[in-house]
PAGUSE-743362 format. One line per 2 residues: for each residue x, y, z of C-alpha. Coordinates in steps of 0.2 Angstrom, whole numbers. Layout:
N
X:Y:Z | ...
***
This chain:
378
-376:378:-78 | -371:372:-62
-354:363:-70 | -350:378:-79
-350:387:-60 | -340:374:-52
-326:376:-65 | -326:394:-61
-326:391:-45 | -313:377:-45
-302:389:-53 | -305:406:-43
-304:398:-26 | -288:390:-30
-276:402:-34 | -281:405:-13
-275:386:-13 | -260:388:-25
-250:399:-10 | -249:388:6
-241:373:-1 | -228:383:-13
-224:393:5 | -210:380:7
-201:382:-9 | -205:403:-9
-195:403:8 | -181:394:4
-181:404:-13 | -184:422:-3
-177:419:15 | -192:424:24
-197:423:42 | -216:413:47
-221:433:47 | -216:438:31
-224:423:24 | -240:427:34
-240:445:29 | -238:440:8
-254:427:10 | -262:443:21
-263:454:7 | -264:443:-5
-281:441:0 | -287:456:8
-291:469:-5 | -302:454:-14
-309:451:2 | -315:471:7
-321:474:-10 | -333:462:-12
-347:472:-5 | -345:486:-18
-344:474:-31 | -361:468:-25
-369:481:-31 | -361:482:-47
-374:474:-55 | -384:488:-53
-373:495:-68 | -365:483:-77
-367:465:-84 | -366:451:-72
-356:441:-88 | -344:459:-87
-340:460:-68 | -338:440:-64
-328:436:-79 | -317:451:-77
-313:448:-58 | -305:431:-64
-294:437:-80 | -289:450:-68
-284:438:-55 | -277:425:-68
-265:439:-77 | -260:447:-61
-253:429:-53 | -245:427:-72
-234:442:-70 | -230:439:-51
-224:423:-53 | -210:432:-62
-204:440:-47 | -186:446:-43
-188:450:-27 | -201:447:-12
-207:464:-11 | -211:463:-33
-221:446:-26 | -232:455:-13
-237:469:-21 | -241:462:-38
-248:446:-30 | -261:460:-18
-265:468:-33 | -271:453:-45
-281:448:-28 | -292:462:-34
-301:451:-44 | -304:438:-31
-318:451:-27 | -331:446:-40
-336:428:-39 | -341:424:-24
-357:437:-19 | -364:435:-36
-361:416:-40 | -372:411:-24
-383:425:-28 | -386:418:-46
-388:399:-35 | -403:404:-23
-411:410:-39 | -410:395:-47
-415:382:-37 | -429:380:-22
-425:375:-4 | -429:358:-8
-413:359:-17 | -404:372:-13
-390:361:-2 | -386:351:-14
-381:364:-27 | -373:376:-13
-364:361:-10 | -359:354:-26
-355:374:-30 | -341:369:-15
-335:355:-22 | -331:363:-39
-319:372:-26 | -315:359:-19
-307:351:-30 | -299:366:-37
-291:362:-18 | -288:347:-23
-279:349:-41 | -268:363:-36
-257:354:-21 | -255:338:-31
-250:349:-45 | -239:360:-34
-231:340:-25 | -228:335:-41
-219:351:-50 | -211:359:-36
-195:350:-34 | -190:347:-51
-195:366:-59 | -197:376:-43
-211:388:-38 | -215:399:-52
-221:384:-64 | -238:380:-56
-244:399:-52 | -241:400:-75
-251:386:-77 | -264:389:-66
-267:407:-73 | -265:403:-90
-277:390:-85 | -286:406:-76
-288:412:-93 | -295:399:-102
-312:397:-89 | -314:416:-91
-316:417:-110 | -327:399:-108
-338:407:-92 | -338:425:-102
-347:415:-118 | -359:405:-107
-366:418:-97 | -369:430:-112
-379:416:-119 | -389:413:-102
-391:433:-98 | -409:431:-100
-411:421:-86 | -395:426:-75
-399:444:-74 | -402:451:-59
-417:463:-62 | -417:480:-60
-423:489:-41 | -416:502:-30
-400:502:-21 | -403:498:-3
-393:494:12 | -387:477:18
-402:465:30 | -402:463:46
-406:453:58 | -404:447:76
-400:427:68 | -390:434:53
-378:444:70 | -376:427:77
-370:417:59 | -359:433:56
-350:433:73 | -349:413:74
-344:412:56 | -332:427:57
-322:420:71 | -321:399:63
-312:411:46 | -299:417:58
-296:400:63 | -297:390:47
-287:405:35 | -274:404:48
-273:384:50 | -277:382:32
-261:393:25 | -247:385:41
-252:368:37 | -240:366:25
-226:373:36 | -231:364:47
-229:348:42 | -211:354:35
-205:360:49 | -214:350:63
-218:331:55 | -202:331:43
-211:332:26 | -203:338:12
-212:354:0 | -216:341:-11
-224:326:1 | -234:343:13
-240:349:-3 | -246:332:-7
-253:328:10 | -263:346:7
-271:338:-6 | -277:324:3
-286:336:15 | -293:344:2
-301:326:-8 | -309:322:6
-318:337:9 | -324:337:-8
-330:320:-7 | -340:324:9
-346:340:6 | -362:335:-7
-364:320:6 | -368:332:20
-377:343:8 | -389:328:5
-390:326:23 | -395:345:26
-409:343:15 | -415:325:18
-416:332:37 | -424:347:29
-413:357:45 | -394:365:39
-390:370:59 | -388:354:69
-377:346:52 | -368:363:53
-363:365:73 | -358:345:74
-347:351:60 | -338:363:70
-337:351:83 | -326:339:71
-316:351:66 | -310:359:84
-307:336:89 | -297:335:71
-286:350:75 | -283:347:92
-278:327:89 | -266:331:73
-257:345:84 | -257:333:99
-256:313:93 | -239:311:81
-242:293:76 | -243:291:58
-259:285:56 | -268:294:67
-261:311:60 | -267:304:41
-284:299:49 | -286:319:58
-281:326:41 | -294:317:31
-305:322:47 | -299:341:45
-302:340:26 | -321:333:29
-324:345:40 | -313:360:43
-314:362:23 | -327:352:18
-341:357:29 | -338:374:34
-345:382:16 | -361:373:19
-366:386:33 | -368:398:17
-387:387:12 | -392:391:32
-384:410:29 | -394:412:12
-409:407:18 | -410:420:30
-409:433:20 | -426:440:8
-422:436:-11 | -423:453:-14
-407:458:-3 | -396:445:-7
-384:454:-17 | -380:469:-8
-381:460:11 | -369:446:4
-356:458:-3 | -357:465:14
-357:451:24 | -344:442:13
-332:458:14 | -334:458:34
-330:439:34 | -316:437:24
-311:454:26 | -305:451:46
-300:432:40 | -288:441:28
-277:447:43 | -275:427:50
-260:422:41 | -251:439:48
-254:437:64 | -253:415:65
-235:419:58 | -230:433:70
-239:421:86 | -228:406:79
-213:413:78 | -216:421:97
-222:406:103 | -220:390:91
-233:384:79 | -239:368:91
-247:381:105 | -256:394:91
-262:378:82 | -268:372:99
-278:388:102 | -284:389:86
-291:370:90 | -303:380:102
-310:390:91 | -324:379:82
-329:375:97 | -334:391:104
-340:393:84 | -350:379:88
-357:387:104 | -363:403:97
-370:396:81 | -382:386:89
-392:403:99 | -395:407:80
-412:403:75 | -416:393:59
-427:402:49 | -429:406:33
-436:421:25 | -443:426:8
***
């Protein structure tokens, strides 16, 4: 069960992965400015992103097999028929559209998670349920590094959707045959939790997504434009970030549960991530900018998700759905507008000085994290 969730996952959460390092090659193809870049990414992700709260409560009407599995063919024919796109504007708009179904898998699929397994396991699975994404992260740069010079940019978003497809009819199938036990049970409509811990996790958790949607797209262009790379060697070193975060993420999900605490793993986490920023803006040495990429991949990709066991657990079972919808649409929903405004900074300012601030912002994530009680809750 949990395998057939990390494919879905892998492929989902990686059509979010398939933009940043084909940026590059889109540009030159295009001609677009750090802005317009920014603003395509934007709302690529943003209507996905705000509607995941209503589609939280879909399941009061429909199938969870329906809903999940239609977000992903949605998502996986929309990208298909942008990738044939004349002109930027055909590219955006199409591209915003398929993000639609990004909308679906995320509220329910850790929903379906808490209720399968206990809190003696539950950061394991959480865990492993990111690494499935993970290395959705990881497939699509090296795919992206290895097809983009020879046959351009429109190649890898056809095979990913295509591949898009494929996991959507396999995910459709398994579910039917485990509705039984996957259906959420029928009960009233109510609005989201809340509670004073769950206002701390959202405001600390909400400001990191600012920082890491807006690091996470740049980097890329980064290294294109400020450490020479080429498309194809960025999109590569993108995909080292990406392993190792993979790799790490069930380790500290072991460690979360052998410590039988999420916060402390968590907030030293943040920490990380602001030191791994800070020293691949600041140290140009070769090594040391490989060593802070595998740093920002442990942590800035690898870890983060993990605060999703801590923000489960604080939630009662019986609200999960409609208060992750919401708190998932808040979240990502304000994260969505990073990549717009990273792009107009950079261009104002230069990319080295908005990465440098964003180095701050773990930190204070960090900070405010920790006045949030553990506790969990029924």
């Amino acid at each position: 069960m949990l395998m057939m969730f990390m494919t879905a996952h892998a492929v989902n959460d990686g059509f979010a992965w398939l933009i940043p390092p084909l940026l590059p090659a889109i540009r030159e193809h295009f001609h677009l400015s750090y802005t317009e870049m920014g603003a395509y990414y934007t709302l690529f992700n943003i209507f996905g992103n705000i509607l995941q709260a209503p589609v939280a409560y879909l399941v009061h009407f429909a199938p969870v097999s329906i809903i999940m599995v239609g977000g992903l063919i949605w998502l996986s024919i929309g990208m298909f028929l942008a990738s044939w796109s004349s002109s930027y504007g055909f590219l955006v708009w199409i591209s915003a559209i398929s993000g639609i179904g990004k909308a679906t898998y995320h509220p329910l699929a850790l929903t379906l998670l808490s209720r399968i397994f206990g809190k003696e396991s539950l950061g394991r699975a959480v865990a492993l349920h990111l690494s499935g994404s993970g290395f959705g992260h990881v497939i699509v740069p090296f795919m992206v590094g290895l097809m983009v010079a020879r046959f351009g940019w429109r190649l890898p978003i056809q095979i990913w959707s295509l591949l898009g497809l494929l996991v959507g009819v396999c995910l459709f199938f398994f579910l039917r045959r485990q509705e039984e036990n996957l259906n959420i049970e029928s009960k009233p409509l109510r609005l989201p939790f809340f509670s004073r811990q769950l206002a701390l996790f959202l405001a600390a958790i909400g400001l990191w997504g600012i920082s890491q949607n807006g690091l996470m797209t740049f980097l890329p262009l980064f290294l294109v434009d400020y450490r020479g790379f080429s498309a194809g060697n960025a999109a590569a070193v993108y995909g080292i970030m990406a392993f190792s975060g993979a790799v790490f993420r069930p380790l500290l999900g072991e460690l979360m549960d052998r410590m039988g605490r999420r916060k402390p793993v968590i907030v030293g986490g943040f920490i990380f991530a602001g030191i791994s920023i800070f020293g691949l803006v600041g140290i140009k040495g070769q090594v040391a900018m490989y060593l802070f990429i595998i740093l920002l991949g442990t942590f800035a990709s690898g870890h983060s998700g993990l605060s999703d066991t801590l923000m489960i657990e604080m939630i009662p079972s019986a609200r999960r759905e409609e208060t992750l919808g919401f708190i998932l649409t808040l979240r990502m929903g304000i994260a969505a507008f990073s990549p717009l405004v990273v792009g107009f900074l950079s261009e104002q300012f230069g990319m080295t000085h908005v990465f440098m601030i964003l180095s701050a912002v773990p930190i204070v994530t960090a900070l405010i994290l920790s006045l949030a009680e553990e506790k969990q809750v029924n």
